[in-house]
N, C-alpha and C positions, 0 to 999 in steps of 0.2 A: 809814413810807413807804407802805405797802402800803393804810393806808387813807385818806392821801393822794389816792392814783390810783384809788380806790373811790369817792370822794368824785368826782373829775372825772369819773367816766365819767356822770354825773347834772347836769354843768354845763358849758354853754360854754367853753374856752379857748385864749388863742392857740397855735397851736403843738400836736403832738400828744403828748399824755399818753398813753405807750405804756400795754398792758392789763397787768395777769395775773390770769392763772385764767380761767375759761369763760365770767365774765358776772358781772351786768352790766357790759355795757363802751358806750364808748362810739364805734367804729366803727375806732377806730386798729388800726394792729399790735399785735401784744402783744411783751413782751419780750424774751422767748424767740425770735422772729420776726427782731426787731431785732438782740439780740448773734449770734444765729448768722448770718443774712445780712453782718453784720459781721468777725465771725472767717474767714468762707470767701473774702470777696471784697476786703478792706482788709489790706494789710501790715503796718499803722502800729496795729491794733487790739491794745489790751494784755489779753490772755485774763481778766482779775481785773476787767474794767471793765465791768460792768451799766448799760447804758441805760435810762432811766427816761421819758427827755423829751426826744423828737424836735424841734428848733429847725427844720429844714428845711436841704436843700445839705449833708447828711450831719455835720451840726454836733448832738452829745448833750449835755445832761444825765448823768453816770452818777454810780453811786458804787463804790466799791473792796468786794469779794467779801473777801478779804483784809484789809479794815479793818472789816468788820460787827461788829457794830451801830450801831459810832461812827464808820462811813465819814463824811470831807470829800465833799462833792461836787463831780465835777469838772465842765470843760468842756470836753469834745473838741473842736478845729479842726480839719475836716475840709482844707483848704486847707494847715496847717502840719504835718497828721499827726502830731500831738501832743495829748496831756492835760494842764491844768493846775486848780492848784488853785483854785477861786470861792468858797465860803464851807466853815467850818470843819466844819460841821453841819447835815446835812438840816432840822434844825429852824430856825436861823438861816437857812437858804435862804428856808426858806416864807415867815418872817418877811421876808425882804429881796426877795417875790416885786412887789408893787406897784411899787419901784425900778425892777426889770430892765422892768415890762411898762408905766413912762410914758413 
């Protein structure tokens, strides 16, 4: 995952691919930024759930702290204040990223 989001801080994408670490990035929040803004100001935010991939309208990408290395990735609905599960495997995400972005 992590060099995933190294890879986009160097390419275009819809949506913003949150950072981490110090650089290169590519102008977004970093993660860090994203779950703690999340934890202090969302009721509905589950402490074990890392944002990765900001959709917009407070709508994440995360995956579970508690299920690493082989976190599913979820989908937080910001509107339902709920996570659910989207694919099984950050890796199967990527693969199924063309889908989500026609």
């Amino acid at each position: 995952m992590r060099d995933f989001i190294d890879l986009m801080a160097e390419y275009a994408f819809p949506g913003d691919i949150l950072n981490v670490g110090a650089g290169p990035n590519n102008g977004n929040d970093t993660v860090e930024l994203a779950y703690d803004l999340e934890i202090k100001e969302n009721p509905t935010w589950s402490a074990e759930m890392v944002p990765f991939y900001s959709i917009g309208n407070g709508d994440y990408f995360c995956v579970s702290s508690l299920q690493c290395p082989d976190s599913p990735v979820y989908y937080y609905y910001a509107e339902r204040g709920r996570f659910e599960e989207y694919s099984p495997s950050f890796e199967k995400w990527v693969l199924d990223l063309p889908q989500f972005l026609a």
